[in-house]
C-alpha positions as a Markdown table, in Angstrom:
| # | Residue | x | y | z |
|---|---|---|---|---|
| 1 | Unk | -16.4 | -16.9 | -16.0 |
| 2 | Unk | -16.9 | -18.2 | -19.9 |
| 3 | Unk | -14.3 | -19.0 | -22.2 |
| 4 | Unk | -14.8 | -15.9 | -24.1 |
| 5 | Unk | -15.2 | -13.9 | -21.4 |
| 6 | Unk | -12.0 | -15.3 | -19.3 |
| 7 | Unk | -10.3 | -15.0 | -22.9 |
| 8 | Unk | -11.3 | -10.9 | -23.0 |
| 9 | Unk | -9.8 | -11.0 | -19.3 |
| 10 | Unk | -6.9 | -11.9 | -19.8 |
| 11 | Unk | -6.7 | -9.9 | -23.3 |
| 12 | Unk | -7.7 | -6.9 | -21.8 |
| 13 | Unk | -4.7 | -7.1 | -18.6 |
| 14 | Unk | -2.0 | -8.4 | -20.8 |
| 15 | Unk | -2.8 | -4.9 | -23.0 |
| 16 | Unk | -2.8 | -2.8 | -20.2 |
| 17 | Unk | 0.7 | -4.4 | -18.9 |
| 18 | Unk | 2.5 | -4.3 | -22.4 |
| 19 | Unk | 0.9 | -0.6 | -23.0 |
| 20 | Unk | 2.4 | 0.1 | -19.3 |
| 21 | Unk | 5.7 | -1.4 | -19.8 |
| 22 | Unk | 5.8 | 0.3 | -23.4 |
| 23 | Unk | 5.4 | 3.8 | -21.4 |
| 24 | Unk | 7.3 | 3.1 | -18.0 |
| 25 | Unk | 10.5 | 2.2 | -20.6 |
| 26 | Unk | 9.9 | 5.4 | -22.6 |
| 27 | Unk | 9.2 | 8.2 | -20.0 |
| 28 | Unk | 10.1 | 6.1 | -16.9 |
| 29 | Unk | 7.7 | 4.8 | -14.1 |
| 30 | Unk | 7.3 | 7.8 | -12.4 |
| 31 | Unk | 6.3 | 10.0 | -14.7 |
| 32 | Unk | 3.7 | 7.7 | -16.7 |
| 33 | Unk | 0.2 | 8.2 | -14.9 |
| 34 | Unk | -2.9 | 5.5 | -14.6 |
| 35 | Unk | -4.7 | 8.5 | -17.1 |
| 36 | Unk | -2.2 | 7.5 | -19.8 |
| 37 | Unk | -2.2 | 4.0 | -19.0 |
| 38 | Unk | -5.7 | 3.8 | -19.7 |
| 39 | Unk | -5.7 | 6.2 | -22.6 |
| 40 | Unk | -2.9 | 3.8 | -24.3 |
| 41 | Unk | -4.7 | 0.5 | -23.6 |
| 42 | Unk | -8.2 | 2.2 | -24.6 |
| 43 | Unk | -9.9 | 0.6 | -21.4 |
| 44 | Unk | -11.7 | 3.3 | -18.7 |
| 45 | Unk | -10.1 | 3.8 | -15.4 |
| 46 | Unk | -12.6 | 1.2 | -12.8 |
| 47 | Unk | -11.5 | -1.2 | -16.1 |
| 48 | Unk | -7.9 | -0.6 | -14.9 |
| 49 | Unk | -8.6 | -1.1 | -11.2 |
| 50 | Unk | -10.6 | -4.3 | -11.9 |
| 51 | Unk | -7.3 | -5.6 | -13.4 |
| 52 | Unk | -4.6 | -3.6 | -11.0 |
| 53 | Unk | -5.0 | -2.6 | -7.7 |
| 54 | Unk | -2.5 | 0.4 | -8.5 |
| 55 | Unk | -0.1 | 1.3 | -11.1 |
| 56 | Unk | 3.1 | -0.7 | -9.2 |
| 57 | Unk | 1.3 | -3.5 | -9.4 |
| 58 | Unk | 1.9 | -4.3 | -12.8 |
| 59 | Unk | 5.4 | -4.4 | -12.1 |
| 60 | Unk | 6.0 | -5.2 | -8.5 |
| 61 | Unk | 4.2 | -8.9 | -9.3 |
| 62 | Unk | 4.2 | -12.0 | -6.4 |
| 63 | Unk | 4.1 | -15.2 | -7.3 |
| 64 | Unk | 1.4 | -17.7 | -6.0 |
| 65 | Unk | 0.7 | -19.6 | -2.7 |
| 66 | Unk | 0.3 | -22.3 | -4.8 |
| 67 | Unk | 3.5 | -21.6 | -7.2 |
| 68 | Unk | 5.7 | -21.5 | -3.6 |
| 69 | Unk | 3.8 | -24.6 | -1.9 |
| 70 | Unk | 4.5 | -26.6 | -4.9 |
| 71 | Unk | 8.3 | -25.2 | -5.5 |
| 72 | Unk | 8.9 | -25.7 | -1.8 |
| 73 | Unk | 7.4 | -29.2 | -2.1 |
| 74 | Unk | 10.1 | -30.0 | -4.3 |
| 75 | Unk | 12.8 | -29.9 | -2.1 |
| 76 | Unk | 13.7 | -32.8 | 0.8 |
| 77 | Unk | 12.3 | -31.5 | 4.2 |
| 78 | Unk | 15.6 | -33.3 | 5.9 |
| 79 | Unk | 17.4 | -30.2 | 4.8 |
| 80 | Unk | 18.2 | -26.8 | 6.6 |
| 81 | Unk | 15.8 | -24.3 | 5.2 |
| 82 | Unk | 18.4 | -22.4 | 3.9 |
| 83 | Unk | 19.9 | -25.2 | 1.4 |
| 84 | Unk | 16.0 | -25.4 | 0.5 |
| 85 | Unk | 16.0 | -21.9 | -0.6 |
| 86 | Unk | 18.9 | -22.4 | -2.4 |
| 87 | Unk | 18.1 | -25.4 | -4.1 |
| 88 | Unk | 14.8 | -23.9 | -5.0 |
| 89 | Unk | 15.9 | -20.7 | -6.5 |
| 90 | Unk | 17.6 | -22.0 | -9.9 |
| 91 | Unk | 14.5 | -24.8 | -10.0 |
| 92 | Unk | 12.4 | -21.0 | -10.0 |
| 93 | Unk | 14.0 | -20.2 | -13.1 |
| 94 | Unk | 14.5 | -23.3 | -15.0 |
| 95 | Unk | 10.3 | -22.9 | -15.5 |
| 96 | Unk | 10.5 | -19.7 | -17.2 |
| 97 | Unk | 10.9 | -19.6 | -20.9 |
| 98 | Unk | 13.4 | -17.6 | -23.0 |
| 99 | Unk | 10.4 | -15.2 | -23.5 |
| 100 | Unk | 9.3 | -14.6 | -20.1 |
| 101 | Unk | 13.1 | -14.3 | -19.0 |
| 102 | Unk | 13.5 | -11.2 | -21.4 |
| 103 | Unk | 10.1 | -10.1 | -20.3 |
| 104 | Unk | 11.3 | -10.2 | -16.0 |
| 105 | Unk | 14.7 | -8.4 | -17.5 |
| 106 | Unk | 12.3 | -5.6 | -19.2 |
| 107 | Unk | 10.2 | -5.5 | -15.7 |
| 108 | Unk | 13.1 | -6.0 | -12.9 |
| 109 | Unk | 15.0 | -2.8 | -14.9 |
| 110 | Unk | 12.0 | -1.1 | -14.3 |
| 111 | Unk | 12.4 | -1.4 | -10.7 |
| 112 | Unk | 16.0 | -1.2 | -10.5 |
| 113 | Unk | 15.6 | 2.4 | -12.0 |
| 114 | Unk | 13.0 | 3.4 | -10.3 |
| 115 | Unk | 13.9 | 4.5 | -6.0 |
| 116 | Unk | 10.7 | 4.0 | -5.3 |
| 117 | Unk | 9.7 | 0.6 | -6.3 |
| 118 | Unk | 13.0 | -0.3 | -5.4 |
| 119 | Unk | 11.8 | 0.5 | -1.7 |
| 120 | Unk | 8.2 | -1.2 | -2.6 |
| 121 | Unk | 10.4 | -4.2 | -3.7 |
| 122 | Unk | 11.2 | -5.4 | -0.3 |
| 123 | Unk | 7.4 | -5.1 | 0.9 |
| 124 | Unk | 6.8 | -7.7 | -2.2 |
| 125 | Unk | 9.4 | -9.4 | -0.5 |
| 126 | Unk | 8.3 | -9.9 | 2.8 |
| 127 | Unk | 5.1 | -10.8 | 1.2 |
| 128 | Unk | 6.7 | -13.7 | -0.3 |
| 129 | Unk | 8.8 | -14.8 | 2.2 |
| 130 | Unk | 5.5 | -15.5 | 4.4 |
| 131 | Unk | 4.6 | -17.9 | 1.6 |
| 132 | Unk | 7.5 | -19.4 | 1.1 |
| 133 | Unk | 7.5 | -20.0 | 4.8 |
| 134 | Unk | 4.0 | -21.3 | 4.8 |
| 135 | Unk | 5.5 | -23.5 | 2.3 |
| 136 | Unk | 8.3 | -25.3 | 3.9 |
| 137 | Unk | 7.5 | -28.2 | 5.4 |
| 138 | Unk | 9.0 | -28.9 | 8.7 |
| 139 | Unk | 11.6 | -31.1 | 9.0 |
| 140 | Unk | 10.6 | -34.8 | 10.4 |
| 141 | Unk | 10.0 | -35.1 | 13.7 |
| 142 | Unk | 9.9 | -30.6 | 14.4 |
| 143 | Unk | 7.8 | -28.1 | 14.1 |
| 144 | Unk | 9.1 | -24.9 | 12.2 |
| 145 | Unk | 11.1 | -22.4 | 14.4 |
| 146 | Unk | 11.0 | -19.0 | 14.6 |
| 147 | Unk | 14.7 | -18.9 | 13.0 |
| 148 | Unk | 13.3 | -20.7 | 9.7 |
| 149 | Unk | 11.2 | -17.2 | 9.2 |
| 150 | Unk | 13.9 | -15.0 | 10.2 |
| 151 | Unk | 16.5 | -17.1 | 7.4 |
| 152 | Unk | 13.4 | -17.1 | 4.8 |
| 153 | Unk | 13.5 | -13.6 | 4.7 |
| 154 | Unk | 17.1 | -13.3 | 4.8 |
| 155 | Unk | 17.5 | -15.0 | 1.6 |
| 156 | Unk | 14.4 | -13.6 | -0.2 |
| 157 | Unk | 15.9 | -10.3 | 0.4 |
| 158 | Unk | 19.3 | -12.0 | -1.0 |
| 159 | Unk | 17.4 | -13.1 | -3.8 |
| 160 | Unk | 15.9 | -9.5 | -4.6 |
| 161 | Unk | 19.3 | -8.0 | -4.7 |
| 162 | Unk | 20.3 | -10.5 | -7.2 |
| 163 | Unk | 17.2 | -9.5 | -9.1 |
| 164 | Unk | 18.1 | -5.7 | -8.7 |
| 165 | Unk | 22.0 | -6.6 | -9.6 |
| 166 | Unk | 21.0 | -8.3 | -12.9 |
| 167 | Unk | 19.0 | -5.9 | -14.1 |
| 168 | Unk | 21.4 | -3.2 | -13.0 |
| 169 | Unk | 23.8 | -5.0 | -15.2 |
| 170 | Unk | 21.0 | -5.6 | -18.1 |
| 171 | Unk | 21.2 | -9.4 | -17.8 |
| 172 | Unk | 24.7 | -9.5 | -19.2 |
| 173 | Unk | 25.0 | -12.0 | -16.5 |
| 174 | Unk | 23.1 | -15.4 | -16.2 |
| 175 | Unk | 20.5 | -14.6 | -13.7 |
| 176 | Unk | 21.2 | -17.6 | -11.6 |
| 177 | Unk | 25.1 | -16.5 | -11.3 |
| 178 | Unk | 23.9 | -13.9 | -9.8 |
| 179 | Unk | 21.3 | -14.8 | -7.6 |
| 180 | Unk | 23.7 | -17.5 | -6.5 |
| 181 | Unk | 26.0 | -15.3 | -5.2 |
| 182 | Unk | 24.0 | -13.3 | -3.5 |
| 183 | Unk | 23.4 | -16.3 | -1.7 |
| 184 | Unk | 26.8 | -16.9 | -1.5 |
| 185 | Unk | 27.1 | -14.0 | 0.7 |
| 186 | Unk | 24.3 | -14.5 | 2.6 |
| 187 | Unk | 25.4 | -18.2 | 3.4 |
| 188 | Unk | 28.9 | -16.8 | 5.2 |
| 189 | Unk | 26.9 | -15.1 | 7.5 |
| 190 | Unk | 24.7 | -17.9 | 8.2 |
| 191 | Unk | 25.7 | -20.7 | 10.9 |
| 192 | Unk | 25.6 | -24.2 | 9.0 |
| 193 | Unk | 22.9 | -26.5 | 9.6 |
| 194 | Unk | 20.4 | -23.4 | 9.7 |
């Protein structure tokens, strides 16, 4: 793809999520349709697809294999996975900028009002979790265990209910307090060393 072109691309999809947002925050997620999307962004509706695969997905967004390899990378194999996760979590937010921050608040309250992409939530979860689990690297000497998935996914879905708890409290709390303690709670029902 060009410059130009790639620059249009990315134009074109950052339109359509601020015009989305703009109406999902007025009139709320459910009642905003893909027709009114498109109309707002002034794109046609295959435009829209080519961007989104539905309307959740401009909200309900998954990070990278590559964003998880290298987060997961970060972070000593020699440790349980579940200190990983932890350890990786606030490393997770100390790359987002002030701006982005407000703009996951804006989205995250999105989803924390809306019951159904609260549900879809923990598909985009489990989604995660696999490639956070691809991620990990095993410790020396053993292969990954069938437990490291099961505790992945554990504290993924601890760390969506600490997204869902600071937007239900409109980030009057510092995200990673929350999050944290989430964790917190999931840790006393983990066995150490896990």
């Amino acid at each position: 793809m060009s410059d130009a072109r790639s620059r249009r691309w990315d134009a074109t999809h950052q339109r359509i999520y601020d015009v989305a947002l703009e109406l999902f925050q007025a009139h709320g997620f459910e009642q905003v349709s893909v027709g009114q999307i498109v109309s707002g962004a002034g794109i046609s509706v295959p435009t829209f697809y080519a961007h989104y695969p539905s309307k959740e997905h401009i909200i309900m967004q998954l990070p990278t294999a590559e964003e998880m390899t290298a987060l997961m990378a970060s972070q000593p194999a020699s440790l349980p996975v579940a200190e990983r996760l932890r350890r990786a979590a606030p490393e997770w937010f100390a790359q987002w900028s002030p701006e982005f921050r407000e703009a996951q608040l804006v989205r995250w309250r999105v989803i924390a009002t809306t019951p159904f992409l609260r549900t879809r939530a923990a598909e985009f979860e489990r989604t995660t979790a696999e490639m956070v689990a691809d991620a990990l690297p095993a410790r020396p000497g053993r292969t990954r265990r069938p437990a490291d998935q099961i505790v992945v996914n554990a504290y993924l879905a601890a760390f969506t209910a600490g997204m869902l708890a600071w937007a239900d409290g409109n980030g009057e709390r510092k995200l990673e307090e929350v999050v944290d303690e989430a964790f917190e709670a999931l840790q006393e029902l983990v066995p150490p060393g896990v």
